[in-house]
C-alpha positions in Angstrom: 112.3 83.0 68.3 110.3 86.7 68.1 111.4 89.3 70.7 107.8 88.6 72.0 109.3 84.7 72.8 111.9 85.8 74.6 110.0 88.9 76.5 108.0 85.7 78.0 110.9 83.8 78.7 112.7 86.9 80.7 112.3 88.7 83.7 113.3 91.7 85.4 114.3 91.5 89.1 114.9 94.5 91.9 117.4 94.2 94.1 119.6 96.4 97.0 122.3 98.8 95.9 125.4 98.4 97.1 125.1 101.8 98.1 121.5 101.0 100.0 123.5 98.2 101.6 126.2 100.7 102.8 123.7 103.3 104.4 122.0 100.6 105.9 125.2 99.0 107.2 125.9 102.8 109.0 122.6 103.1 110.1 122.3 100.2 112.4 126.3 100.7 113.3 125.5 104.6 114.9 122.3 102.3 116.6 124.4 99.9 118.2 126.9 102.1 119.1 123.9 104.2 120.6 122.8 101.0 122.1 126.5 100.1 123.5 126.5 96.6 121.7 129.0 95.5 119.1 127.6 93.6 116.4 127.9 92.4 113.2 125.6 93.6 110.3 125.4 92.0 107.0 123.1 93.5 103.7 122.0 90.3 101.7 120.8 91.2 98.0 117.6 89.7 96.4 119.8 86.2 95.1 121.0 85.7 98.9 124.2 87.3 98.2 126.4 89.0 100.9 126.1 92.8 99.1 128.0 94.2 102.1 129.3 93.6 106.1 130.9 95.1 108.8 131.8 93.8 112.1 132.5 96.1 114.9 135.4 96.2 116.9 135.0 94.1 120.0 132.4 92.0 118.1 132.8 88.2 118.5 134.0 86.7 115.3 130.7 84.4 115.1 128.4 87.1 114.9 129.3 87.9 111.5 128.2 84.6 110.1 125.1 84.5 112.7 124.1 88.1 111.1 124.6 86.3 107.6 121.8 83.4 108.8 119.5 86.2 110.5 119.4 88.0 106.8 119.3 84.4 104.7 115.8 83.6 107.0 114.2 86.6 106.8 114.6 86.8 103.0 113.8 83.5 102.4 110.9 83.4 105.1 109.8 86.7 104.2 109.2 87.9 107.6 111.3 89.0 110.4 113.2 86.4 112.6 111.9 87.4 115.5 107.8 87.1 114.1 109.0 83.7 112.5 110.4 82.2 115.5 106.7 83.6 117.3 104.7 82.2 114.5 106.3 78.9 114.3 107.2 78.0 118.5 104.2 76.0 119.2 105.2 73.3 116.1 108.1 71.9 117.6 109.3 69.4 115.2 109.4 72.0 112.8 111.2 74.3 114.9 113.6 72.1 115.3 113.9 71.1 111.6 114.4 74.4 111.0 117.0 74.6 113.4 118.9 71.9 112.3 119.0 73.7 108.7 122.3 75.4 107.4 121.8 79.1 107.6 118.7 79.2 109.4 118.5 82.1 112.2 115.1 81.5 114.2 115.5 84.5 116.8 115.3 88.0 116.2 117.3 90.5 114.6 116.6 89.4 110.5 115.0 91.8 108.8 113.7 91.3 104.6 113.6 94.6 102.9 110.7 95.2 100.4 110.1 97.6 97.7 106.9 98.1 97.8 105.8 94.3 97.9 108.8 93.4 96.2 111.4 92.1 98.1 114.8 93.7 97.6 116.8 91.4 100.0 117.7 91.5 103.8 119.8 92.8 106.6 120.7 90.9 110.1 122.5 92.0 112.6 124.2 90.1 115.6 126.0 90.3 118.8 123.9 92.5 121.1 122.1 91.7 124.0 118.1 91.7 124.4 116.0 93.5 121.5 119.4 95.5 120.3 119.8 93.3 117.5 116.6 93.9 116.4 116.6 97.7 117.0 120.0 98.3 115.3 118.1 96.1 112.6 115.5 98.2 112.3 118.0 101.3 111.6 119.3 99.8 109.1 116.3 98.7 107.6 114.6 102.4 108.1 117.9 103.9 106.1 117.7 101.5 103.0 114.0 101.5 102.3 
């Protein structure tokens, strides 16, 4: 095999830093606490990977892994929970396919992260009430890309 062949055969893929996952983690933190919600924030990578989490004090214990399934949808769907769960409402068999799916999130606060039109993986936050998921998820977002 030439180094041509294998050229062909390889390719290069962009993902989060663990340091972009950190800031991103803070970022939506200072929102919630702003906010006065306690969530849970988790930083996928490109794979699907948990890069980073935190969980705030007085968070419940589930919304770390519902912040995990916010951040798997939106990198998988490529679009945030919340315009997802819009998009898809009227089809309600496949809602509730969906919904039926391990580590599917279909309501707001899953955000994917691009690089230009690259996707670099995904953050998701959990545990607040109304749009503060969302918002702290945007923070977090906003710090990272």
């Amino acid at each position: 095999m030439t180094v041509e062949q294998v050229d062909a055969s390889v390719t290069e893929t962009r993902t989060i830093t663990l340091s972009g996952a950190q800031q991103g983690i803070a970022a939506a933190l200072r929102k919630a606490d702003e906010l006065g919600a306690r969530v849970a924030v988790v930083v996928l990578d490109v794979g699907g990977h948990v890069l980073a989490l935190a969980r705030m004090d007085g968070a419940v214990a589930v919304a770390t892994g519902v912040a995990q399934n916010k951040a798997s949808t939106a990198l998988v769907v490529r679009t945030p929970t919340n315009e997802f769960a819009e998009a898809i409402k009227q089809d309600t068999v496949l809602v509730s396919s969906l919904a039926s799916q391990p580590g599917m999130a279909l309501f707001s606060g899953g955000l994917p992260l691009f690089s230009g039109d690259t996707p670099i993986g995904a953050i998701g936050v959990s545990g607040g009430m109304g749009d503060d998921d969302l918002i702290a998820a945007r923070a977090g977002a906003a710090a990272i890309v």
